[in-house]
C-alpha positions as CSV (number, residue, x, y, z in Angstrom):
1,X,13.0,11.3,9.2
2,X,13.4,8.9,12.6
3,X,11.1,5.9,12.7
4,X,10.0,6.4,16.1
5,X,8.0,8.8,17.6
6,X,8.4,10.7,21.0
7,X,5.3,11.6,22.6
8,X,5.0,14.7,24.9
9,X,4.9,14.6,28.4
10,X,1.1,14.7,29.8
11,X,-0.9,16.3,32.2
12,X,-4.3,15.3,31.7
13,X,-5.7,12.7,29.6
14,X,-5.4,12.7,26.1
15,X,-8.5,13.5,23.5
16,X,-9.9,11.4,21.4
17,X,-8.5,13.5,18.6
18,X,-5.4,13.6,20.2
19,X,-5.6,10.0,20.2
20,X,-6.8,9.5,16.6
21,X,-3.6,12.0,15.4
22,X,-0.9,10.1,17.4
23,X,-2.3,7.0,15.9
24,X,-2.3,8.2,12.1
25,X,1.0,9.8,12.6
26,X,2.1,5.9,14.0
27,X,0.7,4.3,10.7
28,X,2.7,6.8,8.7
29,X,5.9,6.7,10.1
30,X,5.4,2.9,10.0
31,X,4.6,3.1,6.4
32,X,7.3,5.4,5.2
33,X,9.8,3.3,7.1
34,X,8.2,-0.1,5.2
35,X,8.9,2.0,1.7
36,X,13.2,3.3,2.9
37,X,12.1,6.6,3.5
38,X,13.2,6.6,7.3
39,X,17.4,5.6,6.0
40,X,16.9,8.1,3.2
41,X,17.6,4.7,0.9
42,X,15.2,3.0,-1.4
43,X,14.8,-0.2,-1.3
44,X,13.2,-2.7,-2.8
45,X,9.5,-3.4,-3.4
46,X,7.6,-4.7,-0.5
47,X,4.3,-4.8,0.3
48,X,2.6,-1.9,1.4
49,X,1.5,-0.7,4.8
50,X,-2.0,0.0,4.7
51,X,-5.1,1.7,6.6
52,X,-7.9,-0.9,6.5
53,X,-10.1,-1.6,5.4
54,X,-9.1,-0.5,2.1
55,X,-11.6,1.3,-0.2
56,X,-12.7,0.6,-3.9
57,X,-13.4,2.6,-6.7
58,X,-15.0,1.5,-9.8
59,X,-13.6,2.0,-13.0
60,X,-13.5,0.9,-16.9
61,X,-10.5,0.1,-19.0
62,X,-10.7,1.9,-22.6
63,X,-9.4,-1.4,-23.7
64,X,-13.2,-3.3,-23.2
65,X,-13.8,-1.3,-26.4
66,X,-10.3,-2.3,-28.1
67,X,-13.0,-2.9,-31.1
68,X,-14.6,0.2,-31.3
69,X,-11.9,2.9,-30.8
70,X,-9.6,1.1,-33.4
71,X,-12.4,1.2,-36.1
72,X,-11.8,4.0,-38.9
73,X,-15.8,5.4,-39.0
74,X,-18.6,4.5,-37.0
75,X,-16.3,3.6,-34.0
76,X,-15.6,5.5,-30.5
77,X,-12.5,8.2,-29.5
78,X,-11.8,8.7,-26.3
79,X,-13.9,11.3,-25.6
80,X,-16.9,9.2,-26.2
81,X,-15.4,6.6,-24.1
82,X,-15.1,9.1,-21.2
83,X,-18.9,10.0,-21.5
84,X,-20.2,6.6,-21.8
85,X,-18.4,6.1,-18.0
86,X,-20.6,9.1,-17.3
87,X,-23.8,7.5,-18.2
88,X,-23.3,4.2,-16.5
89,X,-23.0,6.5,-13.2
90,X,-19.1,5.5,-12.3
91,X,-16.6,7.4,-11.7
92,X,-13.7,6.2,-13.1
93,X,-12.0,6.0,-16.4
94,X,-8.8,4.5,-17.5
95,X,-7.1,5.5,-20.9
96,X,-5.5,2.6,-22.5
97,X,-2.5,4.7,-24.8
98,X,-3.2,2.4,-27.8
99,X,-6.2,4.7,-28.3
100,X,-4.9,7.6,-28.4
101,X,-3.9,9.7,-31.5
102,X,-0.5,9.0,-33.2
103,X,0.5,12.5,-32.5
104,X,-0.2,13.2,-29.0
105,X,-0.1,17.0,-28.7
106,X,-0.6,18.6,-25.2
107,X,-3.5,20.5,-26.8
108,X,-5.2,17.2,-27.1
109,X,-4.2,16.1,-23.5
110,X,-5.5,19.4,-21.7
111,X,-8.7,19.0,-23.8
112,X,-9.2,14.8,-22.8
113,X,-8.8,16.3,-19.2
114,X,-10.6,18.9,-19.1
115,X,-13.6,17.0,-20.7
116,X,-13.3,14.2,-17.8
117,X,-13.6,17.1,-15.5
118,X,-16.5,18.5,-16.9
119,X,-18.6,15.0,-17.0
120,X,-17.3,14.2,-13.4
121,X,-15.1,11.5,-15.0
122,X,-11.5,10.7,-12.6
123,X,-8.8,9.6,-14.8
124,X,-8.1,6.3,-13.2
125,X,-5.2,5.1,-14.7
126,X,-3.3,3.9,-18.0
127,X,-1.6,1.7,-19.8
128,X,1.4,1.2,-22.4
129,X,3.2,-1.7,-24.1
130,X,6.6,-2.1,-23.6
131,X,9.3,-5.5,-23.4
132,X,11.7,-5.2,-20.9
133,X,13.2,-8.6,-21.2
134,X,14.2,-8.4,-24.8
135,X,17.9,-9.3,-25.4
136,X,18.4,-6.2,-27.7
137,X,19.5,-3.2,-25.5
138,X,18.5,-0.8,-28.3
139,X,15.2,-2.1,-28.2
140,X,14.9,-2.2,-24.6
141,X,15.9,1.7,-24.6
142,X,13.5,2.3,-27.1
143,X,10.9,1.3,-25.0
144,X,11.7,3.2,-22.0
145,X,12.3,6.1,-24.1
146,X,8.3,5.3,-25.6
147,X,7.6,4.5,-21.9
148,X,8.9,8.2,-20.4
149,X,6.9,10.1,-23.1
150,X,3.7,8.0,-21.9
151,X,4.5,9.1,-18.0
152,X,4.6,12.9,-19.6
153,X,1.5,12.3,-20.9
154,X,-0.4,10.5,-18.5
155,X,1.2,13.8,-15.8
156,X,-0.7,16.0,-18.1
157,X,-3.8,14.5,-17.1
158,X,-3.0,13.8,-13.8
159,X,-3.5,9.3,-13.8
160,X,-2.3,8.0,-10.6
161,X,-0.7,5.3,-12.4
162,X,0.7,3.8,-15.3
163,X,0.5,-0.5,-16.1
164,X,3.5,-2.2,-17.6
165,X,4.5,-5.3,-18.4
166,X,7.7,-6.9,-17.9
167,X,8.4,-9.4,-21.2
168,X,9.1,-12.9,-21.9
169,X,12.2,-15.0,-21.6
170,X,14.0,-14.8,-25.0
171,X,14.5,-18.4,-26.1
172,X,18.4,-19.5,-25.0
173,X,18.3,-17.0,-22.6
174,X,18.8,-17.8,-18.7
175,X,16.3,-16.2,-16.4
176,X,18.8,-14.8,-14.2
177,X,19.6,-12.2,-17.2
178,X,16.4,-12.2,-18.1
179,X,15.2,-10.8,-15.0
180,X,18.1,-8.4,-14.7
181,X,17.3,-6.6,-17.5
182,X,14.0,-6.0,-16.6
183,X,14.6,-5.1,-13.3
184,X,17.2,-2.6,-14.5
185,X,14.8,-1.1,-16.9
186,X,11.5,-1.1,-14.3
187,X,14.2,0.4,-11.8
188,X,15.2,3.4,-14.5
189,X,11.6,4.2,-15.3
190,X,10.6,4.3,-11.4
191,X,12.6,6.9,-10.9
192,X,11.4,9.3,-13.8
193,X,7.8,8.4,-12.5
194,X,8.6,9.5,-9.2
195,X,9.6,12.7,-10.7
196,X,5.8,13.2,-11.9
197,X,4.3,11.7,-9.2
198,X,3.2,8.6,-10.8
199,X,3.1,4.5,-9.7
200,X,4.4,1.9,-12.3
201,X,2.2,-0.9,-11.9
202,X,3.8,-4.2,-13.5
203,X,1.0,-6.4,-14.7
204,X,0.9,-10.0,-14.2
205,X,0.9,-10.9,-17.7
206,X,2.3,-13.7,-18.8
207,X,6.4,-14.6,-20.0
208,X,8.2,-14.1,-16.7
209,X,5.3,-12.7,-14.6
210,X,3.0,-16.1,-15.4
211,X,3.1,-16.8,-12.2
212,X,3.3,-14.9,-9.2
213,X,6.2,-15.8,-7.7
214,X,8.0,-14.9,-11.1
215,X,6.6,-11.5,-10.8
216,X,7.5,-11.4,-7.1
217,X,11.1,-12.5,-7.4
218,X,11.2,-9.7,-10.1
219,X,9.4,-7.1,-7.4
220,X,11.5,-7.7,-4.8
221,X,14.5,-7.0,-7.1
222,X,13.7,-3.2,-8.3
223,X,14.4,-0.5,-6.1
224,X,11.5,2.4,-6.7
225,X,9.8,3.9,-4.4
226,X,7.5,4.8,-7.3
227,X,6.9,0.9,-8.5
228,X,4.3,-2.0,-7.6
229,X,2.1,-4.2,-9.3
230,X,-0.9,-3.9,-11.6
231,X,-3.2,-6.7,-9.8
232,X,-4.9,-8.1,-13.3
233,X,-7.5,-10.9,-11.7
234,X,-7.7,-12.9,-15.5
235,X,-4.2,-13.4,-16.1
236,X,-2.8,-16.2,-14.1
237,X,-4.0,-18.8,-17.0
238,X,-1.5,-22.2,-16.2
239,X,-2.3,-22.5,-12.6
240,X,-4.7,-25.0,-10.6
241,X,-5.7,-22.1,-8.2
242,X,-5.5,-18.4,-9.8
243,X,-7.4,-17.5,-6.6
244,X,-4.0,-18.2,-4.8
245,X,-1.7,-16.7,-7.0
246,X,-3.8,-13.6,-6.6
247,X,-4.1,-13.9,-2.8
248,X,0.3,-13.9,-3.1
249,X,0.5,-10.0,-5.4
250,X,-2.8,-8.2,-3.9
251,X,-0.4,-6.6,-0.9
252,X,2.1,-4.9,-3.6
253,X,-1.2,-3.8,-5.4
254,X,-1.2,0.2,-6.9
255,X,-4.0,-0.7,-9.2
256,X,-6.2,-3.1,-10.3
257,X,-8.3,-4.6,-13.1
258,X,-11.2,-6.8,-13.3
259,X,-11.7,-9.5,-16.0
260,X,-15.3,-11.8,-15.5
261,X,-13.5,-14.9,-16.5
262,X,-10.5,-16.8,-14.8
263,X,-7.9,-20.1,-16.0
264,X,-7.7,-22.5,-14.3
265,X,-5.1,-24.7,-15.8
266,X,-5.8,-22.8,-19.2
267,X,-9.3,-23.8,-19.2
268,X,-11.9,-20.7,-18.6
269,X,-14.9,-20.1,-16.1
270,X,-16.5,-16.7,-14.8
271,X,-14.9,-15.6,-12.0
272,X,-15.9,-15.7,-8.5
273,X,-15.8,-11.8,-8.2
274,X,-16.7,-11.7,-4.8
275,X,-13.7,-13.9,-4.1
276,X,-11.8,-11.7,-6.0
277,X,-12.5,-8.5,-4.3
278,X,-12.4,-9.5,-1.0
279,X,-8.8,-10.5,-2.1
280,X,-8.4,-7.1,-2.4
281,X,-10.0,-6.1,0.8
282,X,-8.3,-8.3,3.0
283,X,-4.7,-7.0,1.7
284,X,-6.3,-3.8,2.8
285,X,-6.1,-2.5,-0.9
286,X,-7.7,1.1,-1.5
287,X,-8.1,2.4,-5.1
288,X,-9.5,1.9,-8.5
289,X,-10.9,-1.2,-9.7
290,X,-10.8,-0.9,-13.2
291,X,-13.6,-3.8,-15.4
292,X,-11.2,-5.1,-18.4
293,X,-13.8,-6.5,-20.6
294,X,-12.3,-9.4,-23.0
295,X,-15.1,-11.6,-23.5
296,X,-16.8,-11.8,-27.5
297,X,-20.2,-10.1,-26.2
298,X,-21.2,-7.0,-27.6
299,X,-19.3,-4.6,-25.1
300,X,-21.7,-1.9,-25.3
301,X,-24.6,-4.5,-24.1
302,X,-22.2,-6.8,-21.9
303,X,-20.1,-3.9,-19.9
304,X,-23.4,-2.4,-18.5
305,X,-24.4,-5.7,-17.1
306,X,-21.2,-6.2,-15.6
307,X,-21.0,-3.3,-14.0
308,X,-23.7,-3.7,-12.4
309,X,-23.0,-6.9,-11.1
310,X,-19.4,-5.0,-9.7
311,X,-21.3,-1.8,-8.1
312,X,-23.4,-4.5,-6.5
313,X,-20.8,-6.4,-5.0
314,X,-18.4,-3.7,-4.0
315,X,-21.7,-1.8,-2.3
């Protein structure tokens, strides 16, 4: 595909549609050429070219009710989870994998679908664990191995994207092949997930992604075209300015997650969420904003509230 676009001679002056097509077909072929699809090479991670303003989508992160779907009786599934976003009116949802069930059959995954369908319920998004950076290759492989079944599932029922992590420095190790595993590891599982249509979002979260340029340095290394980061607005803890450090990964965002508390310098406040999303909006960010609910209120009183306070501020 050629970055540049020829326009057609002219006899008359152009519509207004005409106008509005030349300039979305502009901001595409601008776009793919930011990503490598104009040389037919992928490169590494930049940030993405976007339409602005960008547009937000609320959504809940299973993992506000970490509590609840690990208890044996009297807890929550998933499905439950799925209908509670129902009756707080939004209309996302995203399935953490630790709540799933050991055995993940695709009987269960067409049925977890097909009951978001019914309640009007988008599958936002999910998330695994996984270590990247360990210095045990057979571990490592394990992980993507555990991480490939995950993006198998997660196709099934059709999530966007996927949050990893990257790991922490094993002590005695150097960060140059620290990094270098990880980056070979993120860079394997990109392109499986671009086989099935799904973004890897790495997750600022802690070890070598404690600060952002860590987790840039480490972005800017991997060469997906199916790969960006998982903008989590709690996580920068050992910073003066977290605000900053959020400002810095908000343009390689593919999804994102809410906490109602910040660090600053490893001491916790609520969080300006205003501040937060318009640090979204002004690196033109459109998709799901997903409320990660950490705090030691009652979820099932506290996550109502704070959605509220979200749907207010993102209108």
């Amino acid at each position: 595909m050629k970055c540049s676009l020829q326009p057609g001679d002219q006899d008359s002056k152009p519509s207004t549609f005409q106008s509005m097509k030349r300039r979305s077909l502009l901001q595409f072929a601008v776009g793919s050429c930011a990503i490598g699809f104009c040389s037919g090479k992928v490169n590494a991670v930049n940030p993405f070219v976007r339409t602005k303003p960008g547009q937000l989508r609320l959504s809940l992160a299973a993992y506000s009710f970490r509590n609840l779907l690990t208890k044996a009786s009297n807890g929550m599934n998933l499905f439950q989870f799925v209908d509670f976003c129902q009756a707080q009116g939004i209309p996302g949802a995203e399935l953490t994998s630790y709540y799933f069930p050991k055995e993940v059959t695709n009987e269960y995954l067409v049925e977890l679908k097909q009951h978001c369908h019914r309640a009007g319920i988008t599958i936002s998004g999910g998330a695994i664990r996984n270590d990247f950076c360990q210095s045990d290759p057979a571990k490592i492989r394990e992980d993507i191995e555990q991480a490939k079944r995950w993006i198998d599932h997660y196709a099934v029922l059709g999530a966007p994207v996927i949050r990893i992590f990257a790991g922490t420095q094993p002590k005695g190790d150097t960060w140059d092949a620290t990094v270098a595993r990880c980056v070979e590891a993120c860079e394997t599982l990109g392109k499986y997930a671009a086989q099935k249509g799904i973004y890897l979002g790495l997750e600022n979260h802690g070890g070598v992604t404690a600060k952002a340029d860590g987790l840039l340095e480490i972005v800017g290394k991997i060469k997906s075209t199916s790969l960006g980061i998982n903008f989590d607005s709690g996580n920068f803890r050992s910073t003066e300015n977290p605000y900053t450090e959020l400002e810095k990964i908000a343009p390689y965002a593919v999804n994102a997650q809410i906490k109602v508390e910040m660090f600053v310098n490893n001491k916790n406040e609520e969080a300006d969420l205003p501040r937060v999303l318009d640090i979204l909006r002004k690196a033109g960010y459109s998709g799901w904003v997903a409320l990660e609910y950490e705090e030691a209120e009652d979820p099932m009183v506290a996550v109502p509230k704070w959605l509220n306070k979200l749907k207010a501020t993102m209108g």
